[in-house]
TIZAPA-983464 format. One record per residue (C-alpha): residue in three letters; x, y, z; residue number from 1. Coordinates in steps of 0.05 Angstrom, whole numbers, plus 5000, padded with zeros to 4 digits. Layout:
// residues N
+--------+------+------+------+-----+
| residu |   px |   py |   pz | num |
+--------+------+------+------+-----+
|    ALA |    X |    Y |    Z | NUM |
...
+--------+------+------+------+-----+
END
This chain:
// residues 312
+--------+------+------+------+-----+
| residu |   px |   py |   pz | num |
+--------+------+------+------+-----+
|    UNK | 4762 | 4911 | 5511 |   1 |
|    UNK | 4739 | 4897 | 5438 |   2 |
|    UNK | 4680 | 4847 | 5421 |   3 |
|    UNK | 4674 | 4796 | 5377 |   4 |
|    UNK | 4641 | 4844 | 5323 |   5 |
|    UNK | 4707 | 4894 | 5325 |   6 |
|    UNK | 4754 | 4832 | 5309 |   7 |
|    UNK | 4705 | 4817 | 5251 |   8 |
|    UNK | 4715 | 4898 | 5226 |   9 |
|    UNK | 4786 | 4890 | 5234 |  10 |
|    UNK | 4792 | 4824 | 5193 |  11 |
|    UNK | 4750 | 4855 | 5135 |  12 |
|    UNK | 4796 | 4918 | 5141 |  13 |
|    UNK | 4856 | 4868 | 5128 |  14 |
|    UNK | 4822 | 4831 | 5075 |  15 |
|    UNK | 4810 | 4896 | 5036 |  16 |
|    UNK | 4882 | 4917 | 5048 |  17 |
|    UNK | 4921 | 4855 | 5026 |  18 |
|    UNK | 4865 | 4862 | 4967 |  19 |
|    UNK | 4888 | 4927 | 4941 |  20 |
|    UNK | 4967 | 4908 | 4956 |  21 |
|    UNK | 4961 | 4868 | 4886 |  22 |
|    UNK | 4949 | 4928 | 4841 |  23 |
|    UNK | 5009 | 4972 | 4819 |  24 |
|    UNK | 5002 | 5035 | 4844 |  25 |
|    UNK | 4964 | 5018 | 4917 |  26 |
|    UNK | 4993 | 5003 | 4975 |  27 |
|    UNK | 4956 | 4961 | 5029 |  28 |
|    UNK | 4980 | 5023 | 5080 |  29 |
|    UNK | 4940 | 5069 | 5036 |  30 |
|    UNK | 4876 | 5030 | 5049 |  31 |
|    UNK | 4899 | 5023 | 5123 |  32 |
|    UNK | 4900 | 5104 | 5127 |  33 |
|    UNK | 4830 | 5107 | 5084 |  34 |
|    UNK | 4800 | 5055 | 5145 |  35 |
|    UNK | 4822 | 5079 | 5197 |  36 |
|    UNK | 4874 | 5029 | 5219 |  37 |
|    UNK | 4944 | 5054 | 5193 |  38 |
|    UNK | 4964 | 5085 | 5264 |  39 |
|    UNK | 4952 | 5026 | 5309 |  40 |
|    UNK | 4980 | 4972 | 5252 |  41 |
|    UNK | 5043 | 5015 | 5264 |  42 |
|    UNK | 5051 | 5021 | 5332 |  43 |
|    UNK | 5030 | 4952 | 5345 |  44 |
|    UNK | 5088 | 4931 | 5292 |  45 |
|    UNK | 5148 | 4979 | 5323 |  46 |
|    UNK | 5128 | 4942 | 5391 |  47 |
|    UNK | 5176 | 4895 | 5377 |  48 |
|    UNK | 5225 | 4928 | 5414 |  49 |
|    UNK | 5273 | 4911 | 5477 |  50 |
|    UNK | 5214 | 4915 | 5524 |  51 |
|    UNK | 5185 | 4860 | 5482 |  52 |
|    UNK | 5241 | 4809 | 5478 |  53 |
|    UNK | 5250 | 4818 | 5558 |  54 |
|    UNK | 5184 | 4806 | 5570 |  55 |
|    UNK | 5196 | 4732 | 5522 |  56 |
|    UNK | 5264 | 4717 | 5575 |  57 |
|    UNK | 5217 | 4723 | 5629 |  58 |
|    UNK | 5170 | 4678 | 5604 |  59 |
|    UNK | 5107 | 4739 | 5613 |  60 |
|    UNK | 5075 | 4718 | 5560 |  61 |
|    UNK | 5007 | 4747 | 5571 |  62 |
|    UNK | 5039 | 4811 | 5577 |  63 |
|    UNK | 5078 | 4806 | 5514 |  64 |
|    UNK | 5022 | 4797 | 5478 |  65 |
|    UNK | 4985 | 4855 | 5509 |  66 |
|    UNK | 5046 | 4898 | 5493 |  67 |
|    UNK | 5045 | 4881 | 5403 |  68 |
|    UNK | 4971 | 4886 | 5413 |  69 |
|    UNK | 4973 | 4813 | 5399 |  70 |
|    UNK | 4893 | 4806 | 5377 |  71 |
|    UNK | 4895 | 4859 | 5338 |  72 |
|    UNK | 4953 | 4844 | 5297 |  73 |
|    UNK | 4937 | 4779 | 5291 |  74 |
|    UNK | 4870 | 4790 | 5263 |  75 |
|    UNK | 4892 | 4845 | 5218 |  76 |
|    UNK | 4947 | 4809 | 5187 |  77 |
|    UNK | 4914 | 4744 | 5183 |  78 |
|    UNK | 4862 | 4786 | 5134 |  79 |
|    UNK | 4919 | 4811 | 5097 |  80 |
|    UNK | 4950 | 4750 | 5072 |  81 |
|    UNK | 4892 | 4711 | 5070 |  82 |
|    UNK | 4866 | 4766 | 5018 |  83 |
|    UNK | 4943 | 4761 | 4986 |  84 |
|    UNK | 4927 | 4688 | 4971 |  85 |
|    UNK | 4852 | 4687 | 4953 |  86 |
|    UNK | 4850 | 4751 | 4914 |  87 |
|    UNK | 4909 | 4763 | 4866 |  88 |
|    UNK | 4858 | 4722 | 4808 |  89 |
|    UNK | 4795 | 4771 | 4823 |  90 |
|    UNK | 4834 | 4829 | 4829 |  91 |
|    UNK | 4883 | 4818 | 4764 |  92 |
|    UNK | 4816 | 4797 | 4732 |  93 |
|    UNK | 4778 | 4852 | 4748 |  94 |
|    UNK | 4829 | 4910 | 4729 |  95 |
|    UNK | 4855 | 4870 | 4657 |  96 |
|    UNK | 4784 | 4869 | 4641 |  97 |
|    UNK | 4759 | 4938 | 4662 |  98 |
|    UNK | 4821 | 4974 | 4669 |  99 |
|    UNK | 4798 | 5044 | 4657 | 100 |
|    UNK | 4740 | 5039 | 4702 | 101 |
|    UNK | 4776 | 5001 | 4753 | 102 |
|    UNK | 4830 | 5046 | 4759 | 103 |
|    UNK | 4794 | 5111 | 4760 | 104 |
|    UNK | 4751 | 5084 | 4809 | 105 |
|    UNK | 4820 | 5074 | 4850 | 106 |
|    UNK | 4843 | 5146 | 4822 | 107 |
|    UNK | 4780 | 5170 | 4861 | 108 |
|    UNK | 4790 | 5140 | 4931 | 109 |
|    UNK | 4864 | 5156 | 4935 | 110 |
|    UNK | 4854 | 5233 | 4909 | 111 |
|    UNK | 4800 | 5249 | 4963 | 112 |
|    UNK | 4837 | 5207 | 5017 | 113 |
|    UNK | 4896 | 5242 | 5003 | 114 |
|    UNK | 4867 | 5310 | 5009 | 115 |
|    UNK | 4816 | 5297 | 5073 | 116 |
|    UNK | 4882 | 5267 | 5101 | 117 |
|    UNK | 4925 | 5330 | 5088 | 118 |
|    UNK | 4859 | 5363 | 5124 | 119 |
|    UNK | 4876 | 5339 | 5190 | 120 |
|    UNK | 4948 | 5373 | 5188 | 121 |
|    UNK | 4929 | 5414 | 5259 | 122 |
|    UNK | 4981 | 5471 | 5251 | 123 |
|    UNK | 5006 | 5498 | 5190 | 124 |
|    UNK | 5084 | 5515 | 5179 | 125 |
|    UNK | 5124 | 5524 | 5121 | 126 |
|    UNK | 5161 | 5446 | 5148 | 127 |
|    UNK | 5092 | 5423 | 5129 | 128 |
|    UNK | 5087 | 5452 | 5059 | 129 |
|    UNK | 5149 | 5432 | 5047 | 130 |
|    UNK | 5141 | 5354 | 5076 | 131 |
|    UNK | 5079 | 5358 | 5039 | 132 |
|    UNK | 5122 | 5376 | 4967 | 133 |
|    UNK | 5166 | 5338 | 4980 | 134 |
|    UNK | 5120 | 5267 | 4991 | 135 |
|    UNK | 5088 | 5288 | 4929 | 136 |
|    UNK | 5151 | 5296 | 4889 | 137 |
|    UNK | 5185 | 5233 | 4918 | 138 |
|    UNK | 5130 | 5187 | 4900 | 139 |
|    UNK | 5111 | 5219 | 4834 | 140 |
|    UNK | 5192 | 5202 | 4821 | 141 |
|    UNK | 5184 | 5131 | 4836 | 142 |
|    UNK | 5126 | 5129 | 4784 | 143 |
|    UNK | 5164 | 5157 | 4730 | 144 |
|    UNK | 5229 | 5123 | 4738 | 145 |
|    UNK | 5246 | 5062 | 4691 | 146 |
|    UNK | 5252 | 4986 | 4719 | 147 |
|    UNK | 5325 | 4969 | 4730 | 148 |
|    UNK | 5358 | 4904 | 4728 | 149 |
|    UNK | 5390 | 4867 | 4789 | 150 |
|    UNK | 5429 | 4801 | 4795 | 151 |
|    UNK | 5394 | 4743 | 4829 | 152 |
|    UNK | 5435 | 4736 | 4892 | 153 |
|    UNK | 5415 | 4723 | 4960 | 154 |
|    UNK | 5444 | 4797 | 4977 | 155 |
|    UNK | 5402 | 4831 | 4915 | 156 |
|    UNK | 5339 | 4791 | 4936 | 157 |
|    UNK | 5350 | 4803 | 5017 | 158 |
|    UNK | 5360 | 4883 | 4996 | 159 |
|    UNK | 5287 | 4871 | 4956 | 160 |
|    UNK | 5257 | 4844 | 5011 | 161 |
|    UNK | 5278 | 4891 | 5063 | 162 |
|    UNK | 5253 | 4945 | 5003 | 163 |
|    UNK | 5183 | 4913 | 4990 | 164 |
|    UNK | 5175 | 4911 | 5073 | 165 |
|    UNK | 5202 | 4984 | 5085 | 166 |
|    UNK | 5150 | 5017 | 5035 | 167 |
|    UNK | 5093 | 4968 | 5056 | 168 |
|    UNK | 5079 | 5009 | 5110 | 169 |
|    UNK | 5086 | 5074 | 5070 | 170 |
|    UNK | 5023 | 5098 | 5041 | 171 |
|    UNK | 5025 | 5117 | 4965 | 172 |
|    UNK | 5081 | 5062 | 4958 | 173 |
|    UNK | 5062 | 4992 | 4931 | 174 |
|    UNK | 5106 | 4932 | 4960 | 175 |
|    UNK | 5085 | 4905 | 4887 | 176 |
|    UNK | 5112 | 4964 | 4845 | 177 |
|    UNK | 5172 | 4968 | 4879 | 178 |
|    UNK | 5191 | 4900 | 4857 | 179 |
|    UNK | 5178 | 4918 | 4789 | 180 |
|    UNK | 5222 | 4977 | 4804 | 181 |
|    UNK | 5281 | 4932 | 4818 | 182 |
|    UNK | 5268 | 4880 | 4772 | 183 |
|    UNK | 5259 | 4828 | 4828 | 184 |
|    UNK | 5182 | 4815 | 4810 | 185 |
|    UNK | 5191 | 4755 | 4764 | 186 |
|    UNK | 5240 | 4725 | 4814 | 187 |
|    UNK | 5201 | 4727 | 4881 | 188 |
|    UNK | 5131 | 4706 | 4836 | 189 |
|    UNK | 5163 | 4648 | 4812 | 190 |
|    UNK | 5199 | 4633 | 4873 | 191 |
|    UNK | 5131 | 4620 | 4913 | 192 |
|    UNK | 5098 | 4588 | 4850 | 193 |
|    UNK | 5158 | 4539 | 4857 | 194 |
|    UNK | 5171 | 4538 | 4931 | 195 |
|    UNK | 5238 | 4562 | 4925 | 196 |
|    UNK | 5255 | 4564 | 4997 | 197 |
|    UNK | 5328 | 4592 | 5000 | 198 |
|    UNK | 5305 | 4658 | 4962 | 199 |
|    UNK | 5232 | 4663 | 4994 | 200 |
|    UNK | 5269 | 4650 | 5064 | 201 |
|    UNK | 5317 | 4707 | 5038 | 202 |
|    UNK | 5260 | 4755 | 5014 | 203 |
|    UNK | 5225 | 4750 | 5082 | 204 |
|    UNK | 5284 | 4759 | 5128 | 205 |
|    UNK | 5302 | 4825 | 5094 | 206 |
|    UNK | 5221 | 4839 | 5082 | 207 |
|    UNK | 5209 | 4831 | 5168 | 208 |
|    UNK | 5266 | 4873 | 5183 | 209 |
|    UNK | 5246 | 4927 | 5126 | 210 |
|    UNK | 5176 | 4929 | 5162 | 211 |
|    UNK | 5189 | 4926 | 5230 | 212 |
|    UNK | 5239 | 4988 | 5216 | 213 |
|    UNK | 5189 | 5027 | 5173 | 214 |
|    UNK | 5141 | 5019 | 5230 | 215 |
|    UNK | 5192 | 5042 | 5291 | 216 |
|    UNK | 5213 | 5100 | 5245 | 217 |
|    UNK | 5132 | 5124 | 5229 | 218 |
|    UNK | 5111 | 5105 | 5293 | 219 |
|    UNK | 5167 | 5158 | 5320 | 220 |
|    UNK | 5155 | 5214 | 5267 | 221 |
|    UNK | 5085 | 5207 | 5267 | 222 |
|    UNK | 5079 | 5225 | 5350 | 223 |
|    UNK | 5142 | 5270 | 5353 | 224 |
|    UNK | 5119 | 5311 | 5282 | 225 |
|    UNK | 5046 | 5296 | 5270 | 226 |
|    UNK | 5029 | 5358 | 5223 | 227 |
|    UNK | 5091 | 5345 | 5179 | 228 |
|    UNK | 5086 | 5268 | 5178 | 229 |
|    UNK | 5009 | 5271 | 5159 | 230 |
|    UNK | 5027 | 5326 | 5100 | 231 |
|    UNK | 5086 | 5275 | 5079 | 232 |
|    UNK | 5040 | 5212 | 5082 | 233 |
|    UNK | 4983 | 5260 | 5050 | 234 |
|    UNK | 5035 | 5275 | 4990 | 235 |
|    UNK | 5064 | 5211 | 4982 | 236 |
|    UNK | 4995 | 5184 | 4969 | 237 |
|    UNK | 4968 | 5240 | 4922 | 238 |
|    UNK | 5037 | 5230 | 4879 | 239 |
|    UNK | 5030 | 5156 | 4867 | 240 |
|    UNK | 4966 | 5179 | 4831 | 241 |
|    UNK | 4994 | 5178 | 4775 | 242 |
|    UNK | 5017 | 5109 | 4773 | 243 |
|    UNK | 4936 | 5104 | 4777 | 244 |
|    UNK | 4924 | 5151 | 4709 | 245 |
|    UNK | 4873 | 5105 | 4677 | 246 |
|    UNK | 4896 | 5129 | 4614 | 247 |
|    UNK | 4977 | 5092 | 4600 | 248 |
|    UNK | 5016 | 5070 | 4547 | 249 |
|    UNK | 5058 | 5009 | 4555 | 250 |
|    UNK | 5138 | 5001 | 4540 | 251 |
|    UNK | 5154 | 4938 | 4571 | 252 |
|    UNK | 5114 | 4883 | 4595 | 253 |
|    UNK | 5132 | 4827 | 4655 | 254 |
|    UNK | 5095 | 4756 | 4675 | 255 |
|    UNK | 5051 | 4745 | 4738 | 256 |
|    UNK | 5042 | 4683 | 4773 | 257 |
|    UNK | 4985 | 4668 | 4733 | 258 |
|    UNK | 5032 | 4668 | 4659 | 259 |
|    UNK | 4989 | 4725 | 4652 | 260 |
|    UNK | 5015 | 4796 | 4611 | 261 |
|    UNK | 5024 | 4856 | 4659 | 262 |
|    UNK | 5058 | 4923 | 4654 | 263 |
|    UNK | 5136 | 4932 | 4677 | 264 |
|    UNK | 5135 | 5004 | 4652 | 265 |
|    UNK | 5073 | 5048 | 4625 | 266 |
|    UNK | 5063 | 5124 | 4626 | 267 |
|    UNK | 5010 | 5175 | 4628 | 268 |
|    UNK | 4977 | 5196 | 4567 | 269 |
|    UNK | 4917 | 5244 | 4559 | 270 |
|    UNK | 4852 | 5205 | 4537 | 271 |
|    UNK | 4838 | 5245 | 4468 | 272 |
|    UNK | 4914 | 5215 | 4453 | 273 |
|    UNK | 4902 | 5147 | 4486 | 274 |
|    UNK | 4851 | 5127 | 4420 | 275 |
|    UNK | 4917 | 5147 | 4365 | 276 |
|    UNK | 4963 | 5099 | 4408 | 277 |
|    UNK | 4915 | 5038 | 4429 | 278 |
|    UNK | 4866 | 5035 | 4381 | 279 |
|    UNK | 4818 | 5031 | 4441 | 280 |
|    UNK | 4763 | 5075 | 4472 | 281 |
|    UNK | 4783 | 5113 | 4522 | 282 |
|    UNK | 4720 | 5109 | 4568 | 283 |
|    UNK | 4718 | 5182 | 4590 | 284 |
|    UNK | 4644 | 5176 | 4615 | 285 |
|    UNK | 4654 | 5113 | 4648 | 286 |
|    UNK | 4719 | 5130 | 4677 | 287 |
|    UNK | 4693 | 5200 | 4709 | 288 |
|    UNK | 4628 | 5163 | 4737 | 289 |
|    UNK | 4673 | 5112 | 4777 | 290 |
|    UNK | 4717 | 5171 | 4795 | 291 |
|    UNK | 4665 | 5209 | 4822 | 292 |
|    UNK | 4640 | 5147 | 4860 | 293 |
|    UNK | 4705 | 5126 | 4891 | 294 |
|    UNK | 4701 | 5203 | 4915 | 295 |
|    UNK | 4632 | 5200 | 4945 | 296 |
|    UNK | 4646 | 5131 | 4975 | 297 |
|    UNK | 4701 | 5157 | 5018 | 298 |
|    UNK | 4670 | 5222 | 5041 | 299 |
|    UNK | 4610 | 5184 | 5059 | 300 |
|    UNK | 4654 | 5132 | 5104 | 301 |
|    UNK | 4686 | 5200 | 5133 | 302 |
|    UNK | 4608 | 5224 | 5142 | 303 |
|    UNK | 4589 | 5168 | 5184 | 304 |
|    UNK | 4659 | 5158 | 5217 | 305 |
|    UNK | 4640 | 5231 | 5239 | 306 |
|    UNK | 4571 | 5216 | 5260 | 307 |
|    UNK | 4576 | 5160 | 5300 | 308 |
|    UNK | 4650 | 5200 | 5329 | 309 |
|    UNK | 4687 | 5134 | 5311 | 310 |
|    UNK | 4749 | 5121 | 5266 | 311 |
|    UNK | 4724 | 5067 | 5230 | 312 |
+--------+------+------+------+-----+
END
């Protein structure tokens, strides 16, 4: 049975996850793998099953809660949106005014957390190479691809719902870029900012069923194939680094919540090339320091995780 103090790690696990979910290129599942709390958020989540809904006819209530892992989801979520809501300003502030830093800093947690995660792949096959390719070439895609236009019906926004809720639980995805992706971003931001509650009830109904069927389908893959799901999660995360690149040049720009300026579609550039197109320094120092401490950050965490033989 978990104290008190464990609810409090939890909650501070979700904060940090629904934190990261607002930057491009980081998915709050990422940060769930890097803490040690991506496994259980799934199988808790794809426990909504038949067993479930009998246990609601018959009125077991206790037990129903026992079987989602009630507590835990409860608290972890509860950290997640509450983070969603406080801070998008912090965040947004943070990486438009430090963006190379910031970024790199990112680049640096996700590269070694991608590669101490394809570490724990127990038995090597060529499936697993090629899992492992292919997660890296699928989300390395997604990050090259253009934005796309998409009309503003209850159908298109249901079907970017159920797509921001399928890849939430997908490391290396953001829920965030995918919207961009689709062009739905501008819609569902201004939809909340105005309350719009035909197209945010819309976007959740597809979002729920999007997550709840991400979750069954992990939670299945991830028992049933462990070596080649951890090499697929481990290269879907270590291709989306290059949505992180700290170095980008910007094509076409799209509007937050905040009427702020943000980027719709950038690519990588090299940082000798990134002073010709901006006009701006390109930080190399600065952006290999917070590399290299993103880096020792998370091998440190996996030092003491090891130390203490916890999964924190």
């Amino acid at each position: 049975m978990k104290k008190p103090k464990d609810y409090i790690l939890i909650f501070v696990k979700g904060l940090l996850m629904g934190a990261t979910e607002v930057v491009h290129g980081v998915s709050a599942s990422t940060i769930g793998l890097i803490l040690g709390v991506y496994q259980q958020l799934v199988q808790s989540l794809s426990s909504f099953n038949s067993e479930a809904f009998v246990l609601i006819r018959k009125k077991s209530f206790t037990s129903f809660w026992n079987h989602i892992n009630g507590n835990f989801l409860v608290t972890i979520l509860s950290g997640i949106i509450i983070s969603l809501f406080t801070s998008t300003l912090l965040i947004s502030s943070i990486i438009q005014k430090h963006f190379i830093p910031a970024t790199s800093f990112l680049f640096g947690i996700i590269a070694i957390s991608g590669f101490l995660l394809f570490r724990k792949v127990r038995k090597w096959k060529i499936q697993v190479g090629l899992n492992f390719i292919l997660g890296v070439g699928l989300s390395f895609l997604l990050t090259v691809i253009p934005p796309v236009s998409s009309p503003n019906s209850l159908l298109s926004t249901i079907i970017g719902g159920f797509l921001s809720g399928f890849v939430f639980i997908i490391p290396g995805i953001s829920s965030a870029f995918i919207l961009l992706l689709i062009g739905k971003y501008q819609l569902i931001v201004i939809s909340f900012n105005t309350l719009d509650l035909e197209v945010i009830g819309a976007f959740v109904f597809g979002a729920l069923i999007g997550l709840w069927m991400a979750s069954r389908f992990i939670s299945k893959i991830y028992i049933d194939y462990h070596n080649t799901t951890v090499a697929l999660l481990a290269g879907l995360m270590l291709g989306a680094l290059n949505k992180l690149w700290p170095w980008r040049q910007v094509f076409e720009y799209t509007t937050n919540s905040k009427g702020e300026q943000i980027p719709a579609y950038d690519t990588s550039i090299l940082p000798w090339h990134y002073m010709n197109i901006t006009g701006k320094d390109p930080q190399i120092f600065q952006a290999i320091l917070m590399i290299a401490l993103g880096v020792f950050i998370v091998v440190l965490i996996e030092k003491i995780a090891a130390g203490l033989k916890t999964k924190l």
